[in-house]
C-alpha positions as CSV (number, residue, x, y, z in Angstrom):
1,X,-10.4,5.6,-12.3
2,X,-10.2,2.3,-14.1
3,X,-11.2,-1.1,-13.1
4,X,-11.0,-4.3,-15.5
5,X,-11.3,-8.1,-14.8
6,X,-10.9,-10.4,-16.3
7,X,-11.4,-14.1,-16.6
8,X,-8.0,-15.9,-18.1
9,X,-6.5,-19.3,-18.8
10,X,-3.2,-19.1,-17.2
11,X,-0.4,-22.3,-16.5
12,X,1.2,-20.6,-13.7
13,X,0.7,-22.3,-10.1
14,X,1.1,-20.1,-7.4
15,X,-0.6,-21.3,-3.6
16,X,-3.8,-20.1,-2.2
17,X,-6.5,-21.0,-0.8
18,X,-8.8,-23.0,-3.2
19,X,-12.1,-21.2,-3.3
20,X,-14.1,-24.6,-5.0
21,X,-16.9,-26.6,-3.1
22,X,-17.1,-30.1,-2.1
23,X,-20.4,-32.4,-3.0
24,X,-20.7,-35.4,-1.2
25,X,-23.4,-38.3,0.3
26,X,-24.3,-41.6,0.6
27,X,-26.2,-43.6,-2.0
28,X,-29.0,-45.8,-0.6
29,X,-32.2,-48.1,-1.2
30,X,-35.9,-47.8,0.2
31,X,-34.6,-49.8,3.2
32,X,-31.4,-47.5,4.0
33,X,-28.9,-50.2,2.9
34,X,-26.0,-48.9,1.5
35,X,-25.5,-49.3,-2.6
36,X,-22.0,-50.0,-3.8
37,X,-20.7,-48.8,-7.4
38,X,-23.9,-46.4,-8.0
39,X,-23.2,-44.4,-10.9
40,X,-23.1,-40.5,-9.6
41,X,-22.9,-37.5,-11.7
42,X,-22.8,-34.2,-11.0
43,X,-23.7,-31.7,-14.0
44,X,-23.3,-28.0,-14.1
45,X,-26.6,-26.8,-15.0
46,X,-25.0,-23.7,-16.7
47,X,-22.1,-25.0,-18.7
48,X,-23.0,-28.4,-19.0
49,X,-19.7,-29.8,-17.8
50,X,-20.2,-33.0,-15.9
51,X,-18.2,-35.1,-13.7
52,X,-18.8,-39.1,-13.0
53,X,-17.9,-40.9,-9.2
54,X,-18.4,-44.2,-8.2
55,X,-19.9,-44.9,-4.3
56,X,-17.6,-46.8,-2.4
57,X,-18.4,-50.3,-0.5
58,X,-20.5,-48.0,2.0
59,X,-22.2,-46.1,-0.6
60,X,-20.5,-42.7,-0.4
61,X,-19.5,-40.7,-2.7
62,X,-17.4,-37.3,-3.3
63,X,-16.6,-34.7,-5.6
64,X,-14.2,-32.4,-4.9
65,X,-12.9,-29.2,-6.6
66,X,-16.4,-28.2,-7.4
67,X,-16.8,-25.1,-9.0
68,X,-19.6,-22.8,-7.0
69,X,-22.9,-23.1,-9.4
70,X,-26.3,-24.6,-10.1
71,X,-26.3,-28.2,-10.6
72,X,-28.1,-31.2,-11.1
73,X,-27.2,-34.5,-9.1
74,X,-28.6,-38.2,-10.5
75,X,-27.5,-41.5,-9.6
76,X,-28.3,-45.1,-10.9
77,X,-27.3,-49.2,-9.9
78,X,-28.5,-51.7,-11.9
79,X,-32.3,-52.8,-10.6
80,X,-33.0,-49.6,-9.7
81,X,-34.7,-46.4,-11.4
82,X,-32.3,-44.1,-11.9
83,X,-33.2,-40.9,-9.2
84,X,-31.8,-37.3,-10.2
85,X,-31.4,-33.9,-8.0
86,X,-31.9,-30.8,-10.0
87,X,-30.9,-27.0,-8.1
88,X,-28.2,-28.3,-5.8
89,X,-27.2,-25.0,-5.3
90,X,-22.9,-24.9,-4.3
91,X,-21.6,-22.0,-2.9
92,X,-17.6,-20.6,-2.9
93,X,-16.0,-23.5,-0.6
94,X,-19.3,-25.3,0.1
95,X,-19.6,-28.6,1.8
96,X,-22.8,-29.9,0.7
97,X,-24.6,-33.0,1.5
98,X,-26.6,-34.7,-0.6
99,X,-27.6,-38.4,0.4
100,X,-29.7,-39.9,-2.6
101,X,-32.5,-43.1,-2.0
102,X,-32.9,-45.2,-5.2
103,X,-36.2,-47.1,-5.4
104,X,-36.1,-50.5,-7.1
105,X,-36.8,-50.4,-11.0
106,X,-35.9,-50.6,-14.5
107,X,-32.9,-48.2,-15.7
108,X,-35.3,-46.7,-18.4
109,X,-37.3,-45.4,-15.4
110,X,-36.3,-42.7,-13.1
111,X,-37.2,-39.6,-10.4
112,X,-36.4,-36.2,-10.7
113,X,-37.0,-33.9,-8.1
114,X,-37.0,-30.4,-9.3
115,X,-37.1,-28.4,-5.9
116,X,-33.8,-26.7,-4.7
117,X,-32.3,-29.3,-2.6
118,X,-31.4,-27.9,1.2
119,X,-27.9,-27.3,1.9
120,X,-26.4,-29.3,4.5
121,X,-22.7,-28.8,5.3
122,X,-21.9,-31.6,8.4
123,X,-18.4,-31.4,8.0
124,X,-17.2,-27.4,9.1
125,X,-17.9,-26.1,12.5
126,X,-17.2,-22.1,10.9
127,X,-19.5,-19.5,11.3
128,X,-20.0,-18.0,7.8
129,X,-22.3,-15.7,6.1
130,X,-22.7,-15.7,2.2
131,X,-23.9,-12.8,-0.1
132,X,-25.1,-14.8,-3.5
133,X,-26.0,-13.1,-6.8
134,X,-29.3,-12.5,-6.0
135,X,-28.8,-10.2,-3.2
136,X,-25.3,-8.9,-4.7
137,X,-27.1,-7.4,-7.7
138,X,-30.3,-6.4,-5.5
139,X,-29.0,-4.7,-2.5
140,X,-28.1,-1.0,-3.3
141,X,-24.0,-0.6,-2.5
142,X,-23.1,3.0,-2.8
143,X,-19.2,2.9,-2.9
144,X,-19.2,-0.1,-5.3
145,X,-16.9,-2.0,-3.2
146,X,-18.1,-5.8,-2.9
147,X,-16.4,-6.1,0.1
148,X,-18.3,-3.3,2.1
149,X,-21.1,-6.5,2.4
150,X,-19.8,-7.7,5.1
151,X,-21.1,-5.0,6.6
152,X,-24.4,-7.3,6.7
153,X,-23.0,-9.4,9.4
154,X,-24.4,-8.8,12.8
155,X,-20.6,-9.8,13.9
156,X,-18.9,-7.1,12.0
157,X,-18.3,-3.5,12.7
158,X,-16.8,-0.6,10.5
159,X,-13.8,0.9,11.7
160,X,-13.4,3.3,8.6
161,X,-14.3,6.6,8.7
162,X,-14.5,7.7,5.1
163,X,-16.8,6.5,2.2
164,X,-15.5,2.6,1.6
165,X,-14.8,3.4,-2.2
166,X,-13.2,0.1,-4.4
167,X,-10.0,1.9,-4.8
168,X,-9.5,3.2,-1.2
169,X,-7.0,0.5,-0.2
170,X,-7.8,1.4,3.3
171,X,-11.5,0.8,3.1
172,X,-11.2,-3.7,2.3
173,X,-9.6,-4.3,5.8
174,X,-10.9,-1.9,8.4
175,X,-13.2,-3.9,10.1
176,X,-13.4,-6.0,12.9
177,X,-15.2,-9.5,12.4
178,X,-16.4,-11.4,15.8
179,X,-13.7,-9.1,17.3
180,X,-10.8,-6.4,17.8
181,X,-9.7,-7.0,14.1
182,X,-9.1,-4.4,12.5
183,X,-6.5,-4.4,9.6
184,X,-5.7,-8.0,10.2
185,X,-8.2,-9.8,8.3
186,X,-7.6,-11.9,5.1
187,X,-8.8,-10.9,1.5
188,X,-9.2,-13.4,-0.9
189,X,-10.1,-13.3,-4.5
190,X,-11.1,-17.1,-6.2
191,X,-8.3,-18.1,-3.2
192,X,-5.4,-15.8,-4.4
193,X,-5.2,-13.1,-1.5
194,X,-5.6,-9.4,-1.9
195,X,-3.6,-8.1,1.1
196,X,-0.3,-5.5,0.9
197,X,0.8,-5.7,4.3
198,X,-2.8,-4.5,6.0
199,X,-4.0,-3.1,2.9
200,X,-6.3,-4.6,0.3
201,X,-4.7,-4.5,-3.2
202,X,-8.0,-4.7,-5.2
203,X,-11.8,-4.9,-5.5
204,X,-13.5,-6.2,-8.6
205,X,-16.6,-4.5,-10.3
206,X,-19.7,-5.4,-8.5
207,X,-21.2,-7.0,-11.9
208,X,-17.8,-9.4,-11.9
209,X,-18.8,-10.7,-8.5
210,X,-20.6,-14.2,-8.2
211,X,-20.1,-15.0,-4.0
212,X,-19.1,-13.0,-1.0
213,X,-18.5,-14.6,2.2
214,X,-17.6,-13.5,5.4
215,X,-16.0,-16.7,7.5
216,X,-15.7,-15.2,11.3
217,X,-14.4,-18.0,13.4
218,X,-13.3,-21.8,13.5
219,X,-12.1,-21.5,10.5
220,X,-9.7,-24.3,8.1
221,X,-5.8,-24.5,8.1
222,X,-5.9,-23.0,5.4
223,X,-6.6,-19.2,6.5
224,X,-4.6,-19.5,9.5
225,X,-1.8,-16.7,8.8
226,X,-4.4,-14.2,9.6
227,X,-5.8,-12.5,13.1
228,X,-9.1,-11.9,11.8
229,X,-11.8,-13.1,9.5
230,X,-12.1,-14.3,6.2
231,X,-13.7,-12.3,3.5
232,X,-13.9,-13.8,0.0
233,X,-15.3,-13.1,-3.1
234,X,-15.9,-15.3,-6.2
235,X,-15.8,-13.9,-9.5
236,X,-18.1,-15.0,-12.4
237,X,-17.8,-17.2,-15.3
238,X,-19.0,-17.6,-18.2
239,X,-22.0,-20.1,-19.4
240,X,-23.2,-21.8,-22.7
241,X,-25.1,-18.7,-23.5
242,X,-24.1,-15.1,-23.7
243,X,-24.8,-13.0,-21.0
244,X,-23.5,-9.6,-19.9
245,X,-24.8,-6.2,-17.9
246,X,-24.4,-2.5,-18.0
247,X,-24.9,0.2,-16.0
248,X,-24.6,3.2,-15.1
249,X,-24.5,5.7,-11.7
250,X,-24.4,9.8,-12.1
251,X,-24.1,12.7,-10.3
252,X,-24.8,15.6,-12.3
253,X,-26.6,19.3,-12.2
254,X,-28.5,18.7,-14.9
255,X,-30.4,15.6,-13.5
256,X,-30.0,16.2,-10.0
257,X,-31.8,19.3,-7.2
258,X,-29.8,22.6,-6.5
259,X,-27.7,22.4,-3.3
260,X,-29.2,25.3,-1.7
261,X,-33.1,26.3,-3.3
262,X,-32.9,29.6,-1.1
263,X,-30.0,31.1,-3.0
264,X,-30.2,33.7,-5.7
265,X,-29.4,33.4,-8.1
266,X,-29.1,29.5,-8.3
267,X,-25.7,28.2,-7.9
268,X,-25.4,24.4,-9.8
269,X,-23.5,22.0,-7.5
270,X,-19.8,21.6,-8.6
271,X,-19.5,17.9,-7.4
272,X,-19.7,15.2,-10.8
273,X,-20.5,11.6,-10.2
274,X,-19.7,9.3,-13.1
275,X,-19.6,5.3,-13.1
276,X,-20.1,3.1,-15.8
277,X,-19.7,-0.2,-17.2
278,X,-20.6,-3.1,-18.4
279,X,-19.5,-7.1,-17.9
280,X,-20.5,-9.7,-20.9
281,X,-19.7,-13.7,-20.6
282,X,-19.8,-16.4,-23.5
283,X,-18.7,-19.9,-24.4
284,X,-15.5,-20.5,-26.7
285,X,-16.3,-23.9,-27.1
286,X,-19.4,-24.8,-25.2
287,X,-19.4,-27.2,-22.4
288,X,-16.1,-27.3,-22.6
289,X,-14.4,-23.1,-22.2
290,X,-15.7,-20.2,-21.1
291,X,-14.5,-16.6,-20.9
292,X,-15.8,-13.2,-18.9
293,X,-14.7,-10.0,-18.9
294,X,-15.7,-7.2,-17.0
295,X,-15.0,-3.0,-16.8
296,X,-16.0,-0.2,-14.8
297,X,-14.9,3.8,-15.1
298,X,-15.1,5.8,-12.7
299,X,-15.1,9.9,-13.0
300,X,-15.2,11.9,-10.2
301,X,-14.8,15.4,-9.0
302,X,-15.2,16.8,-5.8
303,X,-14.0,20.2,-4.9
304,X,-13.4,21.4,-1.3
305,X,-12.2,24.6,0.5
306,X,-9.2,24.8,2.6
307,X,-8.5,28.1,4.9
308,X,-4.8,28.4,5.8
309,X,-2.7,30.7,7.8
310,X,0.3,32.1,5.9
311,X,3.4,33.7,7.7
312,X,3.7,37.7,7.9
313,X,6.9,39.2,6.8
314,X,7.8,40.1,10.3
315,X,7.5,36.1,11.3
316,X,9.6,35.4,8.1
317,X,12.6,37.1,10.1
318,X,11.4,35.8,13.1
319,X,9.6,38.5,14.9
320,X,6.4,36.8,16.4
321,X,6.0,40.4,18.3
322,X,2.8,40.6,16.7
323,X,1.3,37.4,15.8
324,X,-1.8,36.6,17.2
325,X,-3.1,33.7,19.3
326,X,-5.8,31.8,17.8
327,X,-8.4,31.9,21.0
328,X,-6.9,35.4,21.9
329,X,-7.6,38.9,20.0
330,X,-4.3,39.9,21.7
331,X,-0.8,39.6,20.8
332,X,1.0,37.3,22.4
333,X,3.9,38.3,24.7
């Protein structure tokens, strides 16, 4: 089995729901008055791409179509030292708030606070739970299938009986979220959806993965052709410097214990485990494009007995005289 994603510059528009963040909040002085045409701008700490807003006549401000990332927040008005934000962390489809005070100065002064800023989102009333990087890449997923994280919400329950692996199309959707559910949730990938019918069409490579989130009620217009929850994942993107992974997970004889110690001689498990692969991200043009790619293999064999009944001769020509019941040592009648 083979999965590859990839990160492409396409011109085709096709509707879905838009996976990027909104940054907003009100620019002020030491006395809470509002400031009116601050300078704001909002830089990706990663890719150095930066966007400018002025603040309106009430001193608020908004970016929208924010791409989920690290960044750095700093806003400036003549008479006043310029203040700055850094590790205003945005999540996939964040609302975050950010009011900044500027104290009164000259521009060539300014205040930088370096401690992540608190996320505040005053504007959605959903209940939502977000896997970032950190935990995706720390938490130990057997199946590989990003999706089986929403597992981690108290509010979710698994309705699938067999091992949740990525290309079990099966395995995405059965789950209920806040509710009876099952097999009518919503997958989204960046905002394009993954379902076929009830089914989920795809899961990306762990490594590939930047968000998961798991939205269980009140949730926008947007996701409202579903009965169920939201579950969404994010995929990476490249940065200014070159970054990638690989990995691999084996099942194998030669690494692994016997099945059974007791038997003699020794028989080697038959069962072979093999993932692998690797995801790498780089600039094209920095602060400008970006690319990512990722891959993952998967090998596996897994060999299992089956015991079957086959018809006599007799039975062939219809002669069930002497067949025998299963729960019975006797023929049947």
């Amino acid at each position: 089995m083979h999965r590859f994603a990839l990160l492409a510059i396409a011109t085709v528009c096709i509707q879905a729901q838009d996976y990027r963040a909104k940054v907003q909040g009100i620019v002020t002085d030491s006395t809470n008055a509002a400031i009116p045409n601050a300078r704001v701008s909002l830089r990706n700490q990663n890719t150095g791409i930066e966007m400018q807003r002025s603040s309106g006549p009430v001193g608020s401000y908004l970016f929208d179509f924010v791409e989920p990332g690290t960044y750095t927040i700093t806003a400036e008005s003549a008479g006043f030292a310029k203040t700055s934000q850094q590790n205003v962390t945005v999540q996939t489809r964040a609302d975050v708030t950010i009011n900044l005070a500027l104290s009164p100065g000259q521009l060539a002064e300014s205040i930088t606070v370096t401690d992540a800023a608190p996320q505040l989102q005053f504007n959605s009333s959903t209940r939502e739970l977000t896997i970032d990087r950190k935990m995706l890449s720390e938490l130990p997923v057997k199946q590989r299938n990003p999706f089986s994280l929403a597992l981690l919400d108290p509010a979710v329950v698994n309705r699938y009986g067999s091992e949740r692996n990525p290309f079990f199309m099966w395995s995405s959707s059965s789950i209920d979220v806040g509710g009876s559910t099952n097999r009518k949730n919503d997958l989204l990938l960046d905002g394009a959806p993954l379902q076929l019918n009830q089914k989920g069409s795809y899961a990306p490579p762990m490594d590939a993965v930047q968000e998961f989130s798991v939205q269980q009620n009140s949730v926008d217009a947007e996701f409202g052709h579903s009965a169920g929850g939201v579950l969404s994942l994010s995929i990476k993107s490249g940065t200014n410097s070159v970054k990638g992974s690989a990995y691999y997970f084996g099942r194998n004889p030669a690494f692994n214990a016997v099945t059974n110690s007791y038997t003699r001689p020794r028989v080697p498990n038959l069962i072979r485990n093999h993932i692998g692969g690797g995801s790498i991200g780089a600039p094209i043009k920095k602060n400008k494009i970006f690319n990512f790619a990722s891959y993952e293999l998967w090998r596996t064999r897994e060999p299992r007995n089956t015991v079957r009944t086959m018809p006599t001769d007799l039975e062939r020509n219809g002669d069930f005289s002497r067949s025998l019941n299963r729960s019975l040592s006797e023929t049947c009648p």
